[in-house]
N, C-alpha and C positions, 0 to 999 in steps of 0.2 A: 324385890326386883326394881324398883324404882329408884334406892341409889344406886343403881351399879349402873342405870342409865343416865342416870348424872354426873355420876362422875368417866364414863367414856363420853358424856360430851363438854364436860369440863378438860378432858385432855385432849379434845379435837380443837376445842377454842385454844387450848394454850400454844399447841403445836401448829396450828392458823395464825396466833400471834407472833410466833418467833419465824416463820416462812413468809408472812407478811411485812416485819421488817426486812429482811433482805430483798435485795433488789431480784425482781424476775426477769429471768430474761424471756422477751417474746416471740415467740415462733415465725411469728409472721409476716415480722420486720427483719431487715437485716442489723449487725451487731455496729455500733456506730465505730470507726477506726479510732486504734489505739495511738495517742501522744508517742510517738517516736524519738529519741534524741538526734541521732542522723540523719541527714537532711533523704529526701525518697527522690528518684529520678526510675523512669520507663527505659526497662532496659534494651526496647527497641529501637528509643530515638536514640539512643547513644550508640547504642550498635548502627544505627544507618551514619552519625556524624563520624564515627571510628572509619566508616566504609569510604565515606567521601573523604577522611582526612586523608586516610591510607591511598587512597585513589591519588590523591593531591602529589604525594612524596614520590608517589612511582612515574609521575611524568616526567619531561623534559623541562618543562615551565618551570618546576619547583629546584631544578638543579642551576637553570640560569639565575633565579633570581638570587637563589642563594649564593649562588657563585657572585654575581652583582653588590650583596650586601657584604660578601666577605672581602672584595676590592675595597669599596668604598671603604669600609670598617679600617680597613691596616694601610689606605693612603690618609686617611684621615689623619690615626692616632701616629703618621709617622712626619706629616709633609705639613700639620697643621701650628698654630702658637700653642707653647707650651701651657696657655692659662686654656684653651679648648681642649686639648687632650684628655678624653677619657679611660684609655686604655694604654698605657706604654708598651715599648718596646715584646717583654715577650708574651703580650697579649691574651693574659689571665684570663682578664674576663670575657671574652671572644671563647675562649676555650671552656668558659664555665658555658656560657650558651649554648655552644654547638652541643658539648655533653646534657646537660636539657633535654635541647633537644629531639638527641638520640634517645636517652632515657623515657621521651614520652611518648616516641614514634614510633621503637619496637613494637611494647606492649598494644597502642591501635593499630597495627600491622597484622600483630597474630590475635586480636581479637575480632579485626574482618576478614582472616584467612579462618576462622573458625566457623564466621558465620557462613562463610563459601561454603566451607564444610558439609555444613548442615546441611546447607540450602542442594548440593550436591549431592548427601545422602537421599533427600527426599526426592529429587532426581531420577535417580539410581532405584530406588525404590519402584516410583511411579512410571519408570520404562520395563522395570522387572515386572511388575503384575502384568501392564499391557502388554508384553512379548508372551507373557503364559496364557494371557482372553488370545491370543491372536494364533496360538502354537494350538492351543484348544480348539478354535473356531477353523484351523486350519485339518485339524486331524478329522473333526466331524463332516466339515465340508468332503473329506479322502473319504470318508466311512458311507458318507452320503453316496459322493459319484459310483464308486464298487460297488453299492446294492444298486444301481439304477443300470450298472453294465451288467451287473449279474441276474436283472429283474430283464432288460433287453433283449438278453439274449436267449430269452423263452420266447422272446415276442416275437411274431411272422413279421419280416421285415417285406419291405417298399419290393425289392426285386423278387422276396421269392416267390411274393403273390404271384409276382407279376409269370415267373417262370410258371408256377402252377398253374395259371391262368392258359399259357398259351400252351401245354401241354395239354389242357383240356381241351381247348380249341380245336389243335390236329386229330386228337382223338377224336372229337367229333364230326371232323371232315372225314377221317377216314371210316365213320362208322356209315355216314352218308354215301360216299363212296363206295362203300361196300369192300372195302380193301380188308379190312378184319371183324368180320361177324364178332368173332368171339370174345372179343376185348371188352370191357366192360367201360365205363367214363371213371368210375373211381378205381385207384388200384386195389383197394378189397374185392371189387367185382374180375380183378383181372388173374387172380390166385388160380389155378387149377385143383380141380377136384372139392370147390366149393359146395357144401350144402346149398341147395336153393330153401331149405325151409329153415334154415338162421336169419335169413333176414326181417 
């Protein structure tokens, strides 16, 4: 019995040796980030620069200026000495710009029409639940008032007391009066051919 306890703890030490060289990883820590070759950017701030560039190109401002740098540009390369001209006649490079440009304006254009999107959908979303709390709170409030008209209208209202009141009243003048003996003040007592040993 004694080796077979040596040797299962000869193979716990070897099997602790080969898991103790590898590196553990610890629970408790977070894992440290991995070396990347591409450079990492937050795709919120770029999504907000996309919203403001796009914001930029849909004004007025962005059409004058440009319209401004495109004057300047072709009096320049047309009315200036030929050693300053950067751009001749049919104004290549003017046209490689503006295509730039456009090449880079589309794409943040529909990348902040997406983030509208979004922002849209959560919107839409967040008016859809509150119209359904409020479609709900509006049904139960209905369900509510109809048992309180239905509970009501058990209930002896303000004038009929008031009617039964004064029908008591005459009754009792007229029983003082003497005008009808026989009438009782309740209409149970007013029933003909009442038991007098029911009551």
């Amino acid at each position: 019995m004694v080796p077979e306890r040596e040797t299962t703890t000869r193979e716990r030490a070897t099997s602790g040796a080969t898991a103790s060289s590898r590196a553990r990883a610890r629970l408790d820590q977070p894992r440290p980030p991995r070396r990347r070759l591409l450079p990492e950017w937050d795709p919120e701030s770029f999504g907000r620069l996309s919203e403001r560039v796009a914001r930029f190109l849909g004004t007025g401002r962005f059409i004058v200026w440009m319209t401004v740098v495109i004057i300047v540009w072709v009096v320049w390369n047309v009315s200036a000495p030929s050693g300053l001209r950067f751009d001749e006649y049919p104004f290549i490079f003017l046209t490689l710009v503006l295509s730039l440009q456009a090449s880079y304006a589309a794409p943040l254009i529909l990348l902040a029409q997406n983030r509208q999107d979004d922002r849209d959908r959560v919107n839409l979303e967040q008016d859809r639940k509150q119209n359904e709390r409020s479609i709900a709170d509006t049904e139960y409030l209905t369900r509510e008032i109809a048992a309180l008209r239905i509970g009501l209208g058990e209930v002896a209202t303000r004038d009929w007391i008031r009617s039964e009141l004064q029908d008591l009243v005459k009754d009792l003048e007229e029983r003082q009066n003497g005008h009808h003996p026989d009438r009782g003040v309740f209409p149970a007592d007013r029933s003909a051919g009442r038991d007098v040993h029911d009551r």
